[in-house]
N, C-alpha and C positions, 0 to 999 in steps of 0.2 A: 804562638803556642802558650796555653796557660800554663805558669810556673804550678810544681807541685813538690810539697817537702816528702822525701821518705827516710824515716828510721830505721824502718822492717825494708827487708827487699824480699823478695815471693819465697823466697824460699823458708824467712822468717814465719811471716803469715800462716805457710800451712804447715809448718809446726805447729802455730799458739794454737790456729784451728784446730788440728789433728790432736793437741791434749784437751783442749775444751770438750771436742767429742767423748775425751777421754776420761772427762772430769762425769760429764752427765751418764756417761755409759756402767760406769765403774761407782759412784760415789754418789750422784743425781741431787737433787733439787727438793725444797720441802714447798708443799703448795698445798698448805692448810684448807682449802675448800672440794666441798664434797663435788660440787659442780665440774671443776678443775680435773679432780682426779677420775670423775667416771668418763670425760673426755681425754685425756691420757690413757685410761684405761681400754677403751674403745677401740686405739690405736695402736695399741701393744705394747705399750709400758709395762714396767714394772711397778708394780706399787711396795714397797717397803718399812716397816715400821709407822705404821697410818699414813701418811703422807709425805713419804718423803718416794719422788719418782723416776726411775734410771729409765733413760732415752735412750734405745738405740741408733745409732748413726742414721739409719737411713727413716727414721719418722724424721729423725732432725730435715734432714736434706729434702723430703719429701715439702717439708714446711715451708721451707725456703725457697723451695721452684712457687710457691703460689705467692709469695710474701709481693707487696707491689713494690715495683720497679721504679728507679728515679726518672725516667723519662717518662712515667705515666702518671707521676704523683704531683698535685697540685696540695700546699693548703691554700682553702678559699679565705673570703675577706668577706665581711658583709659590703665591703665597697670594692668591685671586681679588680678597680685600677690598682687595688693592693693585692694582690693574690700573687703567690709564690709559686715558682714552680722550679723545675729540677734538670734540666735539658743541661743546662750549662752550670760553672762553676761562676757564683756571685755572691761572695759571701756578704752578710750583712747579721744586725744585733738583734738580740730578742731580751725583755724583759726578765731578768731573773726575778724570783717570785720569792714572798714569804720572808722580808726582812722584817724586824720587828721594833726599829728603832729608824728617826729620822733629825737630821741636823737643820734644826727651827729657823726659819729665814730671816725669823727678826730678833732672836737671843743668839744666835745660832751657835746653841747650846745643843748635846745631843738629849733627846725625850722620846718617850713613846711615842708610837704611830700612830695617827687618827684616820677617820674614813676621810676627813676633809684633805690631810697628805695624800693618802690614794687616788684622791678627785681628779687633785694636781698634778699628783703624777702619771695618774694613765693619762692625763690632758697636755703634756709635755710630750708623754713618748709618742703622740700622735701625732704631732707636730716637727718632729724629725725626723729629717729625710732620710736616715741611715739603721733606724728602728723598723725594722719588718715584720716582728710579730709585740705585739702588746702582752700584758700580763698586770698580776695583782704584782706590784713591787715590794711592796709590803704587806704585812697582815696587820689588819688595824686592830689597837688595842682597846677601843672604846667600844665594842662591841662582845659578846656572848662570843668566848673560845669555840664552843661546840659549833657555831653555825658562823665561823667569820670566814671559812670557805664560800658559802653562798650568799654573804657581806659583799666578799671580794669579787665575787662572778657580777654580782647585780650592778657593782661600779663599773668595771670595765664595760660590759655590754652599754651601758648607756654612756659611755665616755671615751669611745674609739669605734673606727670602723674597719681598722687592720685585724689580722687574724692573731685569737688570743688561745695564748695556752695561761693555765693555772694548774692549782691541784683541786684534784673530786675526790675524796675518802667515799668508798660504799657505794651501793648501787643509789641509794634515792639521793645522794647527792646529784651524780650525773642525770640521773631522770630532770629532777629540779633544774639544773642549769639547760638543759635541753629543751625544756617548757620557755624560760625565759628567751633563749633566742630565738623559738620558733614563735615568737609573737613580734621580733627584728623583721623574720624572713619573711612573714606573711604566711603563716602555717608552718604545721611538721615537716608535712609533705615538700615545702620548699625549701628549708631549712634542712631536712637529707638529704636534697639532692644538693646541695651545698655548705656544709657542716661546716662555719667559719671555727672553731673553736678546735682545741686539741688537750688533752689532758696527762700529763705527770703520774706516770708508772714508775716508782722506785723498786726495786729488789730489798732486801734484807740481808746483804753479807754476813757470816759469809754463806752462798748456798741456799737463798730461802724468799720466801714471800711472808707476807702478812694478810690476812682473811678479806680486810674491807679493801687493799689495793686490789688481789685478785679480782674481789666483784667489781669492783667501780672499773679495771683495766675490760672483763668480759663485756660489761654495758656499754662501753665505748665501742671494743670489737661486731658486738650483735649491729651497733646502728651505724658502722662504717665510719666512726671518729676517730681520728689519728690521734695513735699517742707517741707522748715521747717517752722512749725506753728506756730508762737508766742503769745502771748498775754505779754503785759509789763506798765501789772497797775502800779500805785506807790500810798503808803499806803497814805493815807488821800491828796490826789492831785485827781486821777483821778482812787481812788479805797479807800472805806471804812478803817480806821486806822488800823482797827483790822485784823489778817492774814486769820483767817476762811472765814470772810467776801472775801478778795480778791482773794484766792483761788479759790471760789465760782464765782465770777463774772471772774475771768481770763479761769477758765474752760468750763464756760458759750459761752465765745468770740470764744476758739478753738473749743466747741462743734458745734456750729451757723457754721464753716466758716467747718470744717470736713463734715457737711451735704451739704452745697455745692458743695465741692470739687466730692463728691459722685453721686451729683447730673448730675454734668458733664459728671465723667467718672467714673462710679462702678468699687471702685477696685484704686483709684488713690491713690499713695503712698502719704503718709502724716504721717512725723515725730513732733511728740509732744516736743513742745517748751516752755520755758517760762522766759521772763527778769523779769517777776513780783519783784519788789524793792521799799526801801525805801527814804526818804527824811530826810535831817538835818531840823527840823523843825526851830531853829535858822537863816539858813545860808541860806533855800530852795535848796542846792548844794542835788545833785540825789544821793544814795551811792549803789555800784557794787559791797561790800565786805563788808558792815556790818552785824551784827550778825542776822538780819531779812532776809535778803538776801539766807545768809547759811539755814535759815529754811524753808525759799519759795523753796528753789531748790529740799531741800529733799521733802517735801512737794507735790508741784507739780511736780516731776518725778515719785512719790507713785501716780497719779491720772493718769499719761500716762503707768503707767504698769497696773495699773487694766483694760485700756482699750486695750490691749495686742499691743499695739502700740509700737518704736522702742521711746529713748528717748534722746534730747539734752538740756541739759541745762549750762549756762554760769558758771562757775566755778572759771576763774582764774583771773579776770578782776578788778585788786585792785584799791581802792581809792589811793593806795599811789603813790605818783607822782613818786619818784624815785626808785631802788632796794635796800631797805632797810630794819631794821626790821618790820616797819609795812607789806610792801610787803610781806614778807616772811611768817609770821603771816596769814594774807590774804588767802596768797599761800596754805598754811596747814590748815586753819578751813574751808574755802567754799571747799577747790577741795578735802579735804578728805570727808569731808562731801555729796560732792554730787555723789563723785565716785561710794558709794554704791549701786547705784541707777543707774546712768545718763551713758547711753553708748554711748556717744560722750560729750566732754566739752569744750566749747569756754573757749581761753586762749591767753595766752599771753601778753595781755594791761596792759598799766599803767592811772592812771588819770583818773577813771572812764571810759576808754575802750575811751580814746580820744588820748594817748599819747604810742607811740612805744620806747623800747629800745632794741635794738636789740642783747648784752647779756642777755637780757631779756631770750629770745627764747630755751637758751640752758636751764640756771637756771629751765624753766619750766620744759622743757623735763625731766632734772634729778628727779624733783619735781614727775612728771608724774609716773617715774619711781618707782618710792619710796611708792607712794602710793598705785599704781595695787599691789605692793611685798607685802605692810600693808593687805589689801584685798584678796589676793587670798583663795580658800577655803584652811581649810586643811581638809589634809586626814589624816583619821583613820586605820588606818590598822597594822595587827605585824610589816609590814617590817617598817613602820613610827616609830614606837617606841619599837625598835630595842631590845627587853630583849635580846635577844642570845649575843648580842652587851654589854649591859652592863652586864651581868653574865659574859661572859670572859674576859672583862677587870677589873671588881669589883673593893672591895673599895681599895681606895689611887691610882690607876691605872691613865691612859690620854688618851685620845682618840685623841690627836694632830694627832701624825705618825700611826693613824689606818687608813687603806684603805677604809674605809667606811668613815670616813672624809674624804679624797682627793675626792672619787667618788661622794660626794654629795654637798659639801660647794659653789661650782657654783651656783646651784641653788636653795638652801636651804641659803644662804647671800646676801643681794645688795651691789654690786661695782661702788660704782657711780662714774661720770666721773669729775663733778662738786662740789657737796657736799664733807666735809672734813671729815673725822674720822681720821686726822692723830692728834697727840699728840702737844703740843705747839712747842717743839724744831723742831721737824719734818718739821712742818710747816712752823718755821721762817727759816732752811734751805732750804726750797724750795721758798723762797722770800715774807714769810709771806701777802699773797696775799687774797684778799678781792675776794668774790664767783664773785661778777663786775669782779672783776683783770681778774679772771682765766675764767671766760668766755669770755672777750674783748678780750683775746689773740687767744682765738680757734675759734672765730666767725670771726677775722681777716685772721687768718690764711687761713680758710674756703674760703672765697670771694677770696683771691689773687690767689687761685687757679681757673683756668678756669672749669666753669661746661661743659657736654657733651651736645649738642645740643639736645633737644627733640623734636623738629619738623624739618621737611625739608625746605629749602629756598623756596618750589613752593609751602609749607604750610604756611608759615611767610607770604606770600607776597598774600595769598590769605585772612588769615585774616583781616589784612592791608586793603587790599581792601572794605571790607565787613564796616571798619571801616571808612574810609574814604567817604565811599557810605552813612552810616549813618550822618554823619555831614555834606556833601554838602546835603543830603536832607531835612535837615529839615527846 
């Protein structure tokens, strides 16, 4: 049986449900575009003070019987062997996006991001095994603010072949990044019938959208691209102190913005998101790994499984500036926490999801590793607990040099690549090295070796194009 954590028990859920209905019914939603609202309107909303729109219960419900289902939702991969889907519970990391600072491998000093950090790092997260969707980790700072969205899309596509989400502001960004990969797929045409990409829908706590999310979120909805939904209240800022309450209002915003999305195109993929988080009320500094945090994630990833939806929630994204023990700390209460739950988890950052370290990356993955192992079900069965096994070896006997230990200790123990179980002496023979140490050397190592090219020159250079076509236009 897979283990599963719950806070809510059903009784809870349809409560927060039953006031979410209650928030949009009563109070509703602002969704600044006129597109938005005469599809709302359509349906039998209420329109109120220009834009702000009260859902009745049952467009809500109606939305959600077409919404797609975890057993039938895949994201694809421009490389099939990567493709995700949703039958079962297997959690695994996804690229948090849009950090804007990186820890230099050879001052390893903190400094702005370059496109050349992004190279690297979408060229790492492809590279391990525990990373299942890619993304821009950063936003690089050596390029034009207004277009380093379409910077960050053109790296990834040529430097992974895992399914990437990022962010798209506005319609003609997503157009843009749509051109680019349908010159991966071999055409439009092949490229929608397999949409590797997903794109970052934020809400506006409390209660609201912003004009170019809506378009860019409909553009996705019209061409059957998955987005990921978020809502990212913060407790007593721009969502009630108390957790029920924010739950309540963060599920509110994804329910509002899920009936749209439906409204567009019955059946649009839409992964249940949530940064919902707290505040140092001393300092007002945001926090990305305190212990309100770890309970919002299990929290609302228990409110996107009831909706039988696919689920992503931030996970690994520590307050601590550097790889330390709080980091590690971090590392082990949100991402074990949310694993139970959450079948995809933004990871990697440092500094509130501002700051990259790129033995970061591996530390996780082992991390990653260690927890799916914590988690997996087990099984019950004779052969699991092996009487024949212990009756003929009985008492004072070893099961070291039994062949039933050789055949199974692979994968019935974790051998991690980074983590130490070795003894002190052991350790300080091998250069008594710090989990930094011993990552900094295999992530170095990693980069000086040349990667294999994943796109063709006559693909590079039609990107390029597409990109370049964007910035003299605008």
């Amino acid at each position: 049986m897979k283990p599963r954590l719950e806070f809510l028990s059903e009784a809870d859920i349809d409560a927060i449900h039953a006031c979410s209905l209650k928030i949009l019914g009563e109070i509703g939603m602002r969704f600044p575009s006129q597109d938005a609202l005469a599809l709302f309107s359509a349906a039998g909303a209420d329109i109120v003070d220009n834009d702000t729109v009260r859902l009745d219960e049952s467009i809500v419900s109606n939305a959600l019987k077409t919404t797609r289902k975890r057993s039938g939702f895949t994201l694809y991969a421009r490389d099939p062997a990567y493709d995700i889907s949703f039958d079962r519970h297997d959690p695994g990391m996804s690229c948090m996006t849009m950090a804007t600072s990186v820890i230099d491998l050879k001052t390893e000093e903190k400094r702005a991001a370059t496109t050349r950090d992004l190279t690297d790092l979408v060229r790492i997260a492809h590279e391990l095994d525990h990373v299942r969707v890619a993304g821009g980790m950063v936003t690089p700072q050596d390029v034009p603010l207004k277009f380093c969205e379409q910077h960050t899309w053109a790296t990834n596509l040529m430097h992974t072949t895992k399914h990437i989400t990022d962010g798209m502001t506005g319609r003609a960004c997503v157009r843009q990044v749509m051109d680019m990969a349908a010159h991966l797929a071999g055409g439009m045409d092949a490229f929608l019938k397999r949409p590797f990409i997903s794109g970052w829908v934020l809400t506006l706590p409390p209660l609201g959208m912003d004009t170019e999310s809506l378009e860019a979120m409909m553009e996705m909805n019209r061409n059957d691209i998955p987005i990921m939904l978020s809502s990212g209240p913060i407790l007593g800022s721009t969502a009630p102190v108390t957790i029920p309450a924010m739950v309540a209002q963060a599920h509110a915003e994804i329910l509002a913005c899920i009936t749209l999305s439906q409204l567009v195109r019955p059946g649009a993929p839409v992964v249940y998101t949530s940064f919902a988080r707290g505040m140092n009320m001393k300092t007002t500094n945001i926090s990305m790994a305190g212990p309100e945090f770890a309970a919002l994630k299990v929290a609302m990833a228990q409110m996107g499984l009831w909706l039988d939806l696919p689920v992503r929630m931030p996970a690994m994204l520590r307050d601590a500036k550097v790889l330390d023990a709080q980091a590690g700390f971090e590392t082990g209460m949100v991402g074990t926490l949310a694993a139970f739950n959450a079948d995809i988890m933004d990871a990697m950052q440092l500094d509130t999801d501002m700051v990259v370290d790129f033995p970061d990356l591996l530390f996780c993955n082992d991390c990653m590793a260690a927890i799916r192992h914590a988690i997996r079900p087990m099984e019950i069965t004779p052969e699991t607990m092996a009487f024949d096994l212990i009756k003929e070896v009985g008492p004072g006997g070893n099961f070291l040099s039994h062949r039933h230990t050789f055949e199974n200790f692979k994968t019935e123990l974790l051998h991690p690549e980074i983590l130490d179980h070795d003894n002190w002496d052991s350790w300080a023979e091998k250069g008594a090295r710090t989990i930094r140490d011993k990552a900094l050397i295999l992530v170095r190592n990693m980069l000086a070796t040349p990667a294999p090219p994943l796109v063709t020159p006559a693909q590079e250079k039609a990107i390029h194009g597409i990109l370049e076509k964007a910035v003299k236009g605008a």
